[in-house]
C-alpha positions in Angstrom: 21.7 4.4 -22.3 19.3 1.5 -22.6 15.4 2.0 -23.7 12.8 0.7 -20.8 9.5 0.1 -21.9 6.9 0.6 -18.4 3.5 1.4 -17.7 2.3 3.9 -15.5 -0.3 2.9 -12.7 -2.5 3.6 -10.5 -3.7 2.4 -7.3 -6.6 5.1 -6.2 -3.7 7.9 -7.0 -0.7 5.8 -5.6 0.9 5.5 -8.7 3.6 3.2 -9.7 6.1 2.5 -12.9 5.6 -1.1 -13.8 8.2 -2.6 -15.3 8.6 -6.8 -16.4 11.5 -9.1 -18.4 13.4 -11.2 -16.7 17.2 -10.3 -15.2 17.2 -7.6 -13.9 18.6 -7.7 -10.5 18.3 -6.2 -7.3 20.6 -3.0 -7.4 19.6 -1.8 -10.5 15.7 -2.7 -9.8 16.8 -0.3 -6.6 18.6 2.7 -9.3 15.7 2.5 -11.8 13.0 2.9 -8.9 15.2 6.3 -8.2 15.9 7.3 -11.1 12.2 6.7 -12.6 10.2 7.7 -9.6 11.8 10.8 -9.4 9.0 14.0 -10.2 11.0 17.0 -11.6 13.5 14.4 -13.3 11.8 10.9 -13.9 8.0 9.7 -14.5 6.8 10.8 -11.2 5.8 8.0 -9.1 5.3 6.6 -5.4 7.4 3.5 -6.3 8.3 0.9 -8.9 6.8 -2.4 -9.7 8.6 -5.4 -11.5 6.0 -7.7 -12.5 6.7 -11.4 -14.2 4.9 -14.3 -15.3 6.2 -17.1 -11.8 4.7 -19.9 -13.5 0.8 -21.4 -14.4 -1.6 -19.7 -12.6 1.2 -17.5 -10.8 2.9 -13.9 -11.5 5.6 -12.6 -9.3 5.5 -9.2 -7.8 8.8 -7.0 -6.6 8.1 -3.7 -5.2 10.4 -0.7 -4.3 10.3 2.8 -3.0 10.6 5.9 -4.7 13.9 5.9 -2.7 14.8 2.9 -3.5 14.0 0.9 -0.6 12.4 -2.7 -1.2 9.2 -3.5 0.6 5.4 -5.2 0.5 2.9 -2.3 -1.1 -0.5 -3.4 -1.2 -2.1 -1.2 -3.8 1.0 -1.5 -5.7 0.6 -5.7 -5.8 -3.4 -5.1 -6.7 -1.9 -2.7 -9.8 0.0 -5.6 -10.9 -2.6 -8.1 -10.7 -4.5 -5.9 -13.1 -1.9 -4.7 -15.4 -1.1 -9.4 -15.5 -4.9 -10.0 -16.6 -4.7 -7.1 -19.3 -1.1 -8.2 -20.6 -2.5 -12.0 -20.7 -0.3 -13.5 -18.3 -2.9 -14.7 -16.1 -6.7 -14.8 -15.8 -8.9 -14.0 -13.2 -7.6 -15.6 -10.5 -4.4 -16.5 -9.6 -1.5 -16.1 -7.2 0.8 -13.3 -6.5 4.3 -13.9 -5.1 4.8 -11.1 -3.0 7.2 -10.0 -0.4 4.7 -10.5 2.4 4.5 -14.3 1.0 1.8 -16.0 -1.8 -1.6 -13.8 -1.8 -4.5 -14.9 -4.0 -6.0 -12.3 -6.2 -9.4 -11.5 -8.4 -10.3 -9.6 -10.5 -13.9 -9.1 -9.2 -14.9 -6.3 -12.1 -12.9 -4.2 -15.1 -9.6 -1.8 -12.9 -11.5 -3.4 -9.7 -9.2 -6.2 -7.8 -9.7 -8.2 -4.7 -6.5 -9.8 -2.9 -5.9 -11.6 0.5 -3.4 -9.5 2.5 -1.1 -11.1 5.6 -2.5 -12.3 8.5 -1.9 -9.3 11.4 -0.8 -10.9 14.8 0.1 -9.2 17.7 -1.6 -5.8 16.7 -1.2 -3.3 19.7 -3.9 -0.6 20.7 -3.5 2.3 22.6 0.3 1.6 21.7 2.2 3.5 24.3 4.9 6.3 23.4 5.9 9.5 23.8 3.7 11.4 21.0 3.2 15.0 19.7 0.5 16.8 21.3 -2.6 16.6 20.3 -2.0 12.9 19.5 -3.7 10.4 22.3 -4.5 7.4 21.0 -2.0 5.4 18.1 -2.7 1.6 17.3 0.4 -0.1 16.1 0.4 -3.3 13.5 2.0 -5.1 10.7 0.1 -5.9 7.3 3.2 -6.7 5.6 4.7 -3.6 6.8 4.5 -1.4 10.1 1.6 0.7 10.3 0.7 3.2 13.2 -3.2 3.9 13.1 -4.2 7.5 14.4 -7.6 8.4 15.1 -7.8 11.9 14.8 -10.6 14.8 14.0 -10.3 17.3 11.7 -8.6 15.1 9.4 -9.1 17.3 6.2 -7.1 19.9 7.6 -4.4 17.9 9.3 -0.5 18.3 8.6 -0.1 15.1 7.4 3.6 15.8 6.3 4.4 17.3 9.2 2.8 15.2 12.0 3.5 12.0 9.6 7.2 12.8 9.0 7.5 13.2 13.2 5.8 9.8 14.1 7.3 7.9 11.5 10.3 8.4 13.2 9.3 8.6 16.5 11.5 6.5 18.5 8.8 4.3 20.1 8.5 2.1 16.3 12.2 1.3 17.0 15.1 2.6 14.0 13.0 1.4 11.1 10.2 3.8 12.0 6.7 3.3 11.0 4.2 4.1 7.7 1.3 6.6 9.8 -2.1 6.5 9.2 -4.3 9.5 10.2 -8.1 7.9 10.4 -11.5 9.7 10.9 -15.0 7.7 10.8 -17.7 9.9 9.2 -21.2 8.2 7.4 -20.2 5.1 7.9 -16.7 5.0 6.4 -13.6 5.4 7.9 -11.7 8.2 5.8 -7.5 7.5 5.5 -4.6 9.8 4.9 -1.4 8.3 4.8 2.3 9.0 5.0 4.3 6.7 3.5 8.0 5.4 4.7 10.0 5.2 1.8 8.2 7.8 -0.2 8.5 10.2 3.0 5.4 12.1 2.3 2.0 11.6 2.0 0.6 9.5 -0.9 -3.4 9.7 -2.7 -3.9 5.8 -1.2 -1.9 3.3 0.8 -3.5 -0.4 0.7 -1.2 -1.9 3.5 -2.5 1.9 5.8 -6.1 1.0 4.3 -5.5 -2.6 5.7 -4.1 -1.4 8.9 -6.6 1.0 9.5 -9.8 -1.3 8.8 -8.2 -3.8 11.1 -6.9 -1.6 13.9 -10.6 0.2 14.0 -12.5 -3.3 14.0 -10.3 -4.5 16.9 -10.9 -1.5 19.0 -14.9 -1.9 18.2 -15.0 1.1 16.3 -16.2 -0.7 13.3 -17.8 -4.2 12.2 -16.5 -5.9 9.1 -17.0 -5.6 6.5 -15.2 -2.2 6.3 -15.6 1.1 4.1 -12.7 3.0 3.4 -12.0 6.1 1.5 -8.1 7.6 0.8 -7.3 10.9 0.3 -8.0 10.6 -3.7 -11.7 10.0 -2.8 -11.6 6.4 -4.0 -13.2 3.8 -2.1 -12.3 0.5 -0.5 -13.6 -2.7 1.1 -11.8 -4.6 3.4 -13.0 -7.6 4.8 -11.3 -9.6 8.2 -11.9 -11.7 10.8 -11.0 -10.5 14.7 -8.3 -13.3 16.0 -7.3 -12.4 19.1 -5.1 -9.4 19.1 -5.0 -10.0 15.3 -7.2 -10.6 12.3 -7.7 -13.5 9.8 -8.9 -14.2 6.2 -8.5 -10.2 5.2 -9.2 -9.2 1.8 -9.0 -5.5 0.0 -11.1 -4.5 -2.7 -10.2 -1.5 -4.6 -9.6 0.0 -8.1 -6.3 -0.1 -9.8 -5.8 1.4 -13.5 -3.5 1.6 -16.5 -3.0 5.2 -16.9 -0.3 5.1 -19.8 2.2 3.5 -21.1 5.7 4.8 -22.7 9.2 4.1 -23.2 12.2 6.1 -21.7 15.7 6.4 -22.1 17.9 5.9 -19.0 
């Protein structure tokens, strides 16, 4: 048994165990996002961040699903960036090392961060598949991870789960399957529910589907940058891009991201 110190975060209700100290490797980074993440058993959380100082002006960001899956999480890098400024390692701005590559960050306002997010090249609308009824249109893109874009109605009533768990592994995203975003405009703002690979369910916020969705909806002239966002928490977002082609340039997402506690556990 070893004590773990960690703080609990929050990315609009994606929530995350943070962790930091150097040497820990890979596989057990992998166990501890298990064991940690799990609800009934752990902390309870979407996945697990291990956050380090990477140098002046620079903090290094590792990111894992609740099932232990590594990957790029975007409201889960924003959650470090706050949870660095608070702890001192860096100050306003700086640089995140990420698994989607070096992403600048600010903090634009107290639990409020702005960070550059990938490039997105060769997004594809009106992505063609075989889909469950009722589904007719799916956009399909990369923002540091697959995301397949939905427009749908009745989106507060929608069996995200259910429809989510189907397309994300839907053979048409190949055998890594997909994150799904389910998106509806209303007033102005497109409103995002998410299912999340690797958590296999639906999650409060998702900054990579928030991402894909902005992008996806200005690239189909749904929208004009910049672009309103709300998850299913009921917390806002801005995203801001530029169209390139069948991609998008120079995108940014604004959003909160909070300490919610801090503890130490046994495991």
């Amino acid at each position: 048994m070893q004590k773990i110190k960690f703080w609990k975060m929050s990315g609009a209700g994606n929530d995350f165990v943070l962790l930091t100290g150097d040497g820990r490797k890979t596989a057990e980074l992998a166990r501890l996002a298990a064991r940690l993440c799990a609800a009934k058993t752990g902390i309870g959380a979407d996945g697990l961040l291990y956050v380090n100082k990477a140098g002046r002006g620079a903090v290094s960001v590792r990111y894992f699903n609740s099932d232990g899956s590594e990957a790029f999480c975007g409201n889960g890098s924003r959650c470090a960036a706050w949870w660095a400024h608070r702890a001192g390692l860096a100050g306003r701005r700086f640089l995140l090392l990420t698994a989607a590559g070096v992403l600048p960050a600010e903090i634009t306002a107290s639990e409020t961060v702005r960070m550059d997010m990938p490039d997105v090249a060769g997004a594809e609308l009106g992505f063609a598949g075989k889909y469950p009824r009722g589904i007719r249109t799916v956009h399909f893109l990369n923002t540091g991870v697959p995301h397949a874009v939905v427009p749908v109605s009745g989106l507060e009533t929608l069996d995200v789960d259910g429809l989510g768990r189907s397309l994300r592994h839907n053979p048409a995203f190949g055998r890594a399957g997909t994150n799904v975003d389910f998106v509806s405009l209303r007033g102005g703002r497109a409103h995002v529910r998410t299912y999340e690979r690797g958590v296999e369910g639906e999650t409060q916020a998702c900054g990579t589907g928030i991402t894909a969705s902005a992008v996806a909806l200005a690239l189909a002239g749904a929208v004009k940058p910049p672009v309103r966002l709300r998850s299913r928490s009921g917390e806002d977002f801005t995203v801001w891009l530029k169209p390139a082609g069948n991609g998008a340039r120079d995108i940014r997402i604004q959003g909160p991201a909070r300490l919610v506690f801090k503890g130490e556990i046994e495991c």
